[in-house]
Structure formats: C-alpha cells, structure tokens
N, C-alpha and C positions, 0 to 999 in steps of 0.2 A: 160274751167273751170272744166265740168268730169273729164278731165283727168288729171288736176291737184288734184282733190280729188283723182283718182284712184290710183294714185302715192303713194298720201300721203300716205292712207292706206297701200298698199299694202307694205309701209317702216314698217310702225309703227307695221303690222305682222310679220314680219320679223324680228323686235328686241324683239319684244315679245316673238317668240319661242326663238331668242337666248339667251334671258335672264332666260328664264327657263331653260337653261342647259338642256335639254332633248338628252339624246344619243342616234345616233344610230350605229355608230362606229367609230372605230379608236381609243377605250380608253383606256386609258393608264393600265397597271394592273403591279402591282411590285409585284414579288413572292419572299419569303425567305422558304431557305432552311438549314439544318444543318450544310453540309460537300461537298467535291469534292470527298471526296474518297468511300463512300460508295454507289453501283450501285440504291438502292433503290429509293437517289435521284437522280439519272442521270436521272430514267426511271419518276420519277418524275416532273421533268425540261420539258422534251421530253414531257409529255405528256401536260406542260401547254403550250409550245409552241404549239403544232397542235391546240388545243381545241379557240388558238386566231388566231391565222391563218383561222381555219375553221369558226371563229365566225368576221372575220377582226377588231380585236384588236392587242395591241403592249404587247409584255413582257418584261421587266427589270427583269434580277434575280441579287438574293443580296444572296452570300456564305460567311460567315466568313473565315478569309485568315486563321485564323489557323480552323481546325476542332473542329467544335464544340464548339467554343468561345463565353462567354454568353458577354463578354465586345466587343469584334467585332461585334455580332450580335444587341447589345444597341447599339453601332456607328452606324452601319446601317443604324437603326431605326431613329435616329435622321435626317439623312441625307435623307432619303425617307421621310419623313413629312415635310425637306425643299421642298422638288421638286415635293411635291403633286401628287404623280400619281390619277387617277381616284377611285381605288381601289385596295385593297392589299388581296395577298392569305398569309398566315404567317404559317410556321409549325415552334415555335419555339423550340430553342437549349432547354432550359430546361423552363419545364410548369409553376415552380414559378417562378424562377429568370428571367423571363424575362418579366414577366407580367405586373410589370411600363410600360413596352416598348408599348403593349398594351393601357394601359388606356394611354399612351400620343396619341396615333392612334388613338383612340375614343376622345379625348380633340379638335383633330385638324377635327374630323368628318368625315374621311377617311373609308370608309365601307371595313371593314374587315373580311375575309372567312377564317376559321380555320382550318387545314387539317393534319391529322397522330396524333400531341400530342393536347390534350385538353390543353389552357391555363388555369390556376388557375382562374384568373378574370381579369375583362373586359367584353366588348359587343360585339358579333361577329354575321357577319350577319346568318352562320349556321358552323357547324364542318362537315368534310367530313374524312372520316376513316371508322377506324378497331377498332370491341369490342374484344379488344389487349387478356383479359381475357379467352373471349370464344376460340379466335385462339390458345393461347395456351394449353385450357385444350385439345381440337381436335386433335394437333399435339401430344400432351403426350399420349393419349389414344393410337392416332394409332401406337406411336411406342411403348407403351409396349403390346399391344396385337402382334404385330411380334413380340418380343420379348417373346410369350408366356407365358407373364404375372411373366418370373422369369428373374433372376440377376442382375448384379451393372450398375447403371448407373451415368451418370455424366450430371449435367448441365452446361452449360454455358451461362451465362446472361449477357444481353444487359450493358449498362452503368446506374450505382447505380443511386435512386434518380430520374432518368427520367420516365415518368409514362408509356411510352409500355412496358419499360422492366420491373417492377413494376408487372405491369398484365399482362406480359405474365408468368413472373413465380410463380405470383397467381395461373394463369390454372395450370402451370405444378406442383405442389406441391397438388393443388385439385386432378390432375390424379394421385397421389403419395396413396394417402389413399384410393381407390378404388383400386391399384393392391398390395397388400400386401407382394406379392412376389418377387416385383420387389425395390432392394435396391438403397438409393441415397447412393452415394460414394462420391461425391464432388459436390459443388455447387459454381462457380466461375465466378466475372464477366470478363466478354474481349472484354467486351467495345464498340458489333458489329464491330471489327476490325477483318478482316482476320488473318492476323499477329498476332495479340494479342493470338487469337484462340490457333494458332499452338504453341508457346510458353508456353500458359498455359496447354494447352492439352500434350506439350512433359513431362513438367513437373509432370502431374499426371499419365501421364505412369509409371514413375518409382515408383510410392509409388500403386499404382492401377492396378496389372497389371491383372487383370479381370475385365475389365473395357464392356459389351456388347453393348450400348447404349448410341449414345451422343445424348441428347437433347436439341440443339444450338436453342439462343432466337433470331437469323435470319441467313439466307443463309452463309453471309459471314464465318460467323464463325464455322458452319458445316462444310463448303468448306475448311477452315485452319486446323481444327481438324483432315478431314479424310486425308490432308497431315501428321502432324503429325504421324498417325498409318501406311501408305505409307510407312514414316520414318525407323517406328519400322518392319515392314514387319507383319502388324497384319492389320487382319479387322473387321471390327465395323460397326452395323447397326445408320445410323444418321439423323436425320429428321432436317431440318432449318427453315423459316418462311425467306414471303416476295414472294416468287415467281419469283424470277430473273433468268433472260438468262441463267449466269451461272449455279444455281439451274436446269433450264431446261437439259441444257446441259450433268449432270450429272447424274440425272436421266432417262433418255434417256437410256444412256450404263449401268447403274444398279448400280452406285456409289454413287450415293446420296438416301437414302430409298422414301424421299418425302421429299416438302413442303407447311407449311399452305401458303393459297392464302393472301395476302397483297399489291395488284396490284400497284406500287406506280405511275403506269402510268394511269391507270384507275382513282386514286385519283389526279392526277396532270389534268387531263381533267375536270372533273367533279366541281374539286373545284375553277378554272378557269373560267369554265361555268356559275357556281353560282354565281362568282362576274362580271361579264359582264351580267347577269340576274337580278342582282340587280339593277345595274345602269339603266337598261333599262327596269325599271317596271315591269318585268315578276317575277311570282311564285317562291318561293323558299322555301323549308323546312326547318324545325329549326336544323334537325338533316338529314343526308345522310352517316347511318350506315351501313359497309358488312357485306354479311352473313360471317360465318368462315367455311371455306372449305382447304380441305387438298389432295394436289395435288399431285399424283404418279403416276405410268407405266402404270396406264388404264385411264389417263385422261387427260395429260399431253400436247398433240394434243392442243386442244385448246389454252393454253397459249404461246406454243411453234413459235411466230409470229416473222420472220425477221422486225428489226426497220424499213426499208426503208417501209415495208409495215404496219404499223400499222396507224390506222385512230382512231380517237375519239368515241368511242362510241352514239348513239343519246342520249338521256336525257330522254326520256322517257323510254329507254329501261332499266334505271338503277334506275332511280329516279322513284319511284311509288306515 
C-alpha cells in the first residue's frame, strides 16, 4: 500500500513539473537576420550558434532568400509562429515595416529578444545593440581629426529609412558642425553593400576629385570605396563601422584608418543568451546597450580573433 501511494506521488510530480514547462535545456530559439551577404551577420549567426551550444540549446536561422526582403522576412515570420520555437532573437530587415511581424510573435506569446535595429512596436523581452548615433558621431570625430580637421569628405550611408543608418549619420553630420573645416562633398547611400560602395564611390571620383575622407556607415562599404581609389591609383583616409575580420585585416597593413566597434558576434551571443535566460527564469535587463568605441592600430589586438577560436563571452562580464 506505501508503495503504491509512493508511486502515485511520485507520477503526479512528475506531470506537474512537466506541465509547468520549466526549461532547463534543449530549447528551441529561432534567430532572424537581414542578409547572407553582409559579414556582420555571418559573425552574427556565429555568435548565436556558440552562445546555444555553450548554454545546450538549438538554433534555427531564418535569412530572407533575397537580401533584405521585408515580404520574405513577414513569410518567415508566419512560418516560425507555425513551428513554435521556444523563443526568438529578431533583428528585423526594416524597424517599421516589419513590426506587424512582431506584434503577431507577441499575439502567439513567443518571447522575443531584439538585437542591432529597434523595432518600432511591439513587446520584446530586451534590445541587445549599439547606440547606432554615438558610434557614429566617434567614428566622424576620429576621422576628421586625422584629417586635421580640413577637406572634403564624403559619406556613404547604410540603406535609407533603416534606423542604424538613420543614426549613424545623425552622429556623422553632428561631427560635421564641430569641424568647420572639414567639407561634406557628397552624401550617398550604398546600401551597406560592398559593391554598391565602389560603384558609387567610382562615380564620385570623377565629379570630386579632392575627395580626403570616406566616411562609410559600415565596414563593407569603406572596404569597396578604398577599392574604388585602388582603381583611381589615389589614396584616402577611411573609417567603416561594425568591426569585421575584414575591417580587422585592413587595418592591420594600414588600409583601413579604423573602425567603430559593433561586434555583431558579441550581440549574436548575448542576445541568445538573454532568450534562453528568459525561458529559464534568470535576470534579464530591459536594455543591453554598447559603449561606442573606435577601433585602430593601437587596439585592434583584441578584436583581431580567428573564428575557430572565438568563445562567448560570460554574461556578466558584458551585462552589468
């Protein structure tokens, strides 16, 4: 007879934790990201894969098949709220238009962790990024002060409409009226596209041809530009944002002046972390802002990490 009572109990606990849904691994977490093409999210992807791996959870990523597609990325969406993952990381393609996509992820109760763009609205369990604004007014400063605070410069901005590039060429238009010296000659988006870079930057060669200064709103498109002047057999001091391999690479040999830090591996860890955190009752801030730091030849060491050896960061080392 005990031990038929012991039994019983010890069923009836048993479905009680299971019916609490209490996790402690194995859960599911679906990440969306912009593009295939641009490294920012690759190191992105890379970093929410280790951050589940080191925490034993699964990742699903969802890329729109074309870059950047706000109607690809809504299918997406539909299609991840059929299959329920546990929790979703979301950096979406664009912060309004995609924002229904959102409130149906919040309709179906799916805890959602926001990472690089702010969505417009919606409910998310915290944003993990960059204060897009500060990075770029840090990047403008340092490169019009090489620049010695005189001649033309050019911008090249990220994709119209999206809100990093938005604020980051806030900052760089704020550092514009602080060096009075230093003239804007052109101001052009390219879309964070390499290619787009060099094409728009050949372009403004010929009508600009005292051009000292690109101030590209990420890696890529600094990296396309200074092909472009390669081209021309001209050189140009150029700072990118993001902090990529490549970035690394270039500045290293002295071809790239710098770039602002925008770790998108660091953020693919952390905003990873915070949805497998949620799940499993632990702490989580509303906001996990970076500082803005501008990476070149005396500091460059640190970020400069082969993939094979990159590990997640701990959480409290970043998260205070």
């Amino acid at each position: 007879m005990f031990s038929e009572i012991s039994a019983i109990s010890a069923w009836v606990v048993v479905n009680a934790i299971a019916s609490s849904h209490v996790y402690a691994d194995g859960e599911k977490i679906a990440v969306f990201t912009k593009n295939q093409t641009n490294p920012y999210f690759q190191m992105l992807r890379m970093g929410a894969d280790n951050a589940a791996k080191q925490m034993n959870a699964r990742v699903t990523h969802y890329v729109p098949t074309r870059p950047d597609s706000i109607p690809d990325q809504m299918s997406q969406i539909e299609d991840v709220i059929t299959k329920r993952p546990d929790a979703i990381v979301f950096v979406p393609v664009d912060f309004k238009a995609v924002a229904p996509g959102l409130l149906k992820m919040n309709a179906a109760k799916i805890p959602v962790v926001n990472v690089t763009d702010r969505v417009e609205k919606g409910q998310v369990v915290t944003f993990v990024g960059l204060d897009d604004y500060s990075v770029g007014l840090a990047t403008a400063r340092y490169l019009f002060k090489k620049m010695n605070g005189t001649g033309g410069v050019v911008i090249l901005e990220g994709v119209r409409g999206v809100l990093t590039a938005s604020e980051r060429l806030r900052g760089f238009k704020q550092a514009l009226t602080e060096f009075p010296g230093v003239k804007l000659l052109a101001s052009q988006p390219a879309n964070y596209q390499r290619l787009a870079a060099l094409n728009v930057t050949e372009n403004l060669l010929q009508s600009h041809p005292n051009i000292a200064g690109i101030l590209a709103a990420n890696d890529a498109m600094a990296l396309g530009a200074l092909e472009a002047f390669d081209g021309a057999n001209r050189k140009v001091l150029a700072i990118g944002i993001n902090g990529t391999k490549e970035a690394m690479d270039a500045i290293k040999v002295g071809r790239l002046l710098a770039s602002g830090d925008n770790n998108g591996y660091v953020q693919g860890c952390i905003g990873t972390m915070a949805a497998i955190r949620q799940l499993r009752k632990m702490p989580v801030p509303k906001d996990v802002v970076f500082p803005a730091i501008v990476i070149d030849s005396s500091n460059y060491k640190a970020y400069d990490i082969p993939d094979a050896q990159r590990s997640c960061p701990r959480w409290d080392s970043v998260v205070k």
